[in-house]
C-alpha positions as CSV (number, residue, x, y, z in Angstrom):
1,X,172.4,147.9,-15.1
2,X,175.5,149.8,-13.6
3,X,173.1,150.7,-10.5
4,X,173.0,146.6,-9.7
5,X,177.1,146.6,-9.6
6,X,177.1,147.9,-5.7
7,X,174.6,144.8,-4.8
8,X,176.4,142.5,-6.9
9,X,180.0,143.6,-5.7
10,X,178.2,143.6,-1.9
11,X,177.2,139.8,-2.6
12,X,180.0,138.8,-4.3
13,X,182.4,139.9,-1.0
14,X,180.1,138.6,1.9
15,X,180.0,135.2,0.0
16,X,183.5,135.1,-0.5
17,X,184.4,135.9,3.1
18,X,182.5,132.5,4.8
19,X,184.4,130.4,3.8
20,X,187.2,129.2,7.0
21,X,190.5,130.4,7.4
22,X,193.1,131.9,9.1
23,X,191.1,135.4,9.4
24,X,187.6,134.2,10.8
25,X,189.8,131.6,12.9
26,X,191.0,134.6,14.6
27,X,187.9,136.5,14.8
28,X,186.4,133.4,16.5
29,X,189.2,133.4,19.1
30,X,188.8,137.0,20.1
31,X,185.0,136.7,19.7
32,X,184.6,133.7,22.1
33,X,186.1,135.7,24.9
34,X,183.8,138.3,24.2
35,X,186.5,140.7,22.5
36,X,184.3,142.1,20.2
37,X,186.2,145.2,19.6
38,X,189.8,143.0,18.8
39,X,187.5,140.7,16.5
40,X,186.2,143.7,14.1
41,X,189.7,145.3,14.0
42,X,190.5,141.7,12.5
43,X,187.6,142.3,10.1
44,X,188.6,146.0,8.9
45,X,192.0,145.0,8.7
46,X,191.1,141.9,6.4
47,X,189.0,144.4,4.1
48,X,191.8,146.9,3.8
49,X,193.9,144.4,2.4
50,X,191.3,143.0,0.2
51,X,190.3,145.9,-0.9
52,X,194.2,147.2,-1.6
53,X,194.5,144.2,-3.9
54,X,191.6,144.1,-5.5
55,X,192.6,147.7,-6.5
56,X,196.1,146.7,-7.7
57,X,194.2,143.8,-9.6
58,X,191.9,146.3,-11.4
59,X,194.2,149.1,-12.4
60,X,196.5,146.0,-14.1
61,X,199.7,146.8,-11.8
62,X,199.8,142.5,-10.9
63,X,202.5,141.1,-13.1
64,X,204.6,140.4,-9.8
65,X,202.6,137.5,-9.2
66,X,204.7,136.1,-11.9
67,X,207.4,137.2,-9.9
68,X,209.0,133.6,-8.3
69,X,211.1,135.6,-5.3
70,X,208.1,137.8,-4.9
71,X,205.3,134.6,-4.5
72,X,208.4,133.1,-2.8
73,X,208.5,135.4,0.1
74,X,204.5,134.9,0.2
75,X,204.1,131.8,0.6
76,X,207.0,131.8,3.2
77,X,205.4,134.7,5.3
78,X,202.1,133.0,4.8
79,X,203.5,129.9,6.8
80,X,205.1,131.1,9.4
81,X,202.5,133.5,10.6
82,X,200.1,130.6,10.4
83,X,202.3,127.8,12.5
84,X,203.0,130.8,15.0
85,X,199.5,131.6,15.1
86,X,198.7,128.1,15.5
87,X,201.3,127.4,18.2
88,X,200.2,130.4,20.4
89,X,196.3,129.5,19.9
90,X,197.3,126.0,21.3
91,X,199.3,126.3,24.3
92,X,198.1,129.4,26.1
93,X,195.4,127.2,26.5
94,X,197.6,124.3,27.7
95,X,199.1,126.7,30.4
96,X,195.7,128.0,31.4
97,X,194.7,124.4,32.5
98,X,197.4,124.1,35.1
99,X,197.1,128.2,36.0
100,X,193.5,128.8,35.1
101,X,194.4,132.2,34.5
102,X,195.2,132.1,30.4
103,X,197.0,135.7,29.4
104,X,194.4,137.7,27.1
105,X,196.5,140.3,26.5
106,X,197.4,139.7,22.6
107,X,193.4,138.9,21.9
108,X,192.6,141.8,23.7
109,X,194.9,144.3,21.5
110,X,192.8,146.6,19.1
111,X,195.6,147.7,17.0
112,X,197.5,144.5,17.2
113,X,194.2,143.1,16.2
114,X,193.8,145.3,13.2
115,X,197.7,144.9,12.2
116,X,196.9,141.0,12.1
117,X,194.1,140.9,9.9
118,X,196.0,142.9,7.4
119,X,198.6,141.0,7.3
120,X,196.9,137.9,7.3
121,X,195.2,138.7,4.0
122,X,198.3,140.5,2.7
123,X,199.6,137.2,2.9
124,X,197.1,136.2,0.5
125,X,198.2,137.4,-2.4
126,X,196.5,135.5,-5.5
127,X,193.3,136.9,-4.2
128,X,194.1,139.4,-7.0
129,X,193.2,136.8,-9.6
130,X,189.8,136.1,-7.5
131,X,189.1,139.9,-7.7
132,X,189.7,139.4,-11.8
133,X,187.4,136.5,-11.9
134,X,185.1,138.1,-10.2
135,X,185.0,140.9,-12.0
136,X,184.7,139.4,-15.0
137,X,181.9,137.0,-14.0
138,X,180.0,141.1,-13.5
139,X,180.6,141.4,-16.9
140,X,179.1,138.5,-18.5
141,X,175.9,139.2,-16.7
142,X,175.8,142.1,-18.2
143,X,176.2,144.6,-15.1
144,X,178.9,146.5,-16.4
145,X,179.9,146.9,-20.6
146,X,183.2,147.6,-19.3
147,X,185.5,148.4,-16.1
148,X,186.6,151.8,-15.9
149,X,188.3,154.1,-13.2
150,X,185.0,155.0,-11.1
151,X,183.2,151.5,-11.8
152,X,186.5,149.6,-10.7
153,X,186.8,151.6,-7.5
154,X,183.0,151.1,-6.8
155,X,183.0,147.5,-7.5
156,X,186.3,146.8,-5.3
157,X,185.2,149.1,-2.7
158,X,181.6,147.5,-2.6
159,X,182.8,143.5,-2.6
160,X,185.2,145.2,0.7
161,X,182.4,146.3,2.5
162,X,180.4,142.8,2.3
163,X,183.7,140.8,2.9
164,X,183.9,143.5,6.3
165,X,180.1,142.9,6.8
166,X,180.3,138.7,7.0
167,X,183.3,139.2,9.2
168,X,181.6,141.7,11.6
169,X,178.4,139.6,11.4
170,X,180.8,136.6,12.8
171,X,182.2,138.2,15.2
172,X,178.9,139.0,16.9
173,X,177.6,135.3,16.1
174,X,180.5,133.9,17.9
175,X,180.3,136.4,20.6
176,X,176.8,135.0,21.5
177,X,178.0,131.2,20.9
178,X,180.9,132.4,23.5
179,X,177.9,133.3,26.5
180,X,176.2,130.1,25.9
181,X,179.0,127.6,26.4
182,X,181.1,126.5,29.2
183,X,184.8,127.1,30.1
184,X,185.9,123.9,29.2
185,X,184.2,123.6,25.8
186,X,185.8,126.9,24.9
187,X,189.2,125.5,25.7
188,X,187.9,122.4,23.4
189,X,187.2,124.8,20.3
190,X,190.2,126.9,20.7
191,X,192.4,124.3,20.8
192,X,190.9,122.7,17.2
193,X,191.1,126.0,16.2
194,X,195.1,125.8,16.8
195,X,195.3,122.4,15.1
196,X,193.4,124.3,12.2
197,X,195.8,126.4,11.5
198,X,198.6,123.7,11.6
199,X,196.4,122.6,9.3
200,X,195.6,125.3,6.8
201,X,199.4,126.2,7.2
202,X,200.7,123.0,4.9
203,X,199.5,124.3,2.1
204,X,201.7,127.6,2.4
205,X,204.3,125.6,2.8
206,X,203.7,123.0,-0.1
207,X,203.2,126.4,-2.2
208,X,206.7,127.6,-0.9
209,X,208.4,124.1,-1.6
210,X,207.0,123.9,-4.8
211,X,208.8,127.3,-5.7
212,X,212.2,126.1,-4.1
């Protein structure tokens, strides 16, 4: 049954990785504009961090999400990269109108690109305890007997690689979507994707008060 862990790990990542948030709102953005190479450096970055906790989850080095300062700081990091990422999705696009020459240059950035989505899902913390669940739901269907060093590794390496694969597959979706529609609906989506991730940013900070 071992040889089913790499599928099931696979599945279990690309799943995880549709639903919205901050990281395939930013993949959209660069997608849209047809920055294909910016969008998967969001991706890889978003796996590396995945993958780096889901390794600190599986070797049983978490307790510091007990930690109050350490969930503290978190929570706090977690909302202020979202409002600023939320601000400066909306009003480039304010500017553009009045200068119909919006500055690309951030969106365009491959290792600015790859920096965010690291830190975007190093902001994510408690995906540890996902990685756990996860790992344990494996185990109940009688994949794996037990999780040691090489099967660990393979199952966190394997749920990366589909999280990396849904996010690459996005970015070439949205790529396409970007060709197909006008100017002005573009503006249209990338401004709801700025009031998104107002959006998505309260509960960061509702997480953070609650820790005050």
């Amino acid at each position: 049954m071992t040889l089913l862990l790499v599928p099931a790990a696979y599945c279990i990542g690309f799943v995880t990785a549709i639903p919205i948030g901050p990281t395939q709102i930013e993949i959209t953005k660069r997608s849209l504009r047809g920055y294909i190479a910016p969008a998967v450096m969001i991706a890889v970055g978003s796996a590396a961090s995945d993958i780096m906790y889901g390794l600190i989850a599986m070797f049983g080095i978490a307790p510091f999400l007990q930690d109050r300062r350490f969930m503290l700081f978190f929570w706090l990091l977690s909302s202020a990269m979202l409002v600023g990422l939320g601000i400066f999705t909306l009003f480039p696009h304010a500017r553009a109108k009045a200068s119909s020459k919006p500055s690309d240059a951030a969106l365009s950035n491959g290792r600015l690109s790859l920096l965010l989505g690291f830190t975007l899902a190093v902001t994510n913390a408690p995906i540890m305890v996902w990685w756990l669940i996860y790992a344990h739901l494996v185990k109940a269907m009688g994949i794996v007997s037990a999780f040691h060093a090489g099967t660990s590794v393979l199952f966190v390496l394997s749920g990366g690689l589909g999280i990396a694969s849904y996010l690459t597959l996005l970015s070439f979706m949205m790529k396409r979507v970007g060709h197909a529609i006008s100017k002005r609906t573009e503006a249209v989506i990338n401004i709801s994707l700025g009031v998104l991730l107002l959006l998505l940013s309260s509960y960061s900070i509702y997480k953070f008060a609650q820790l005050l």
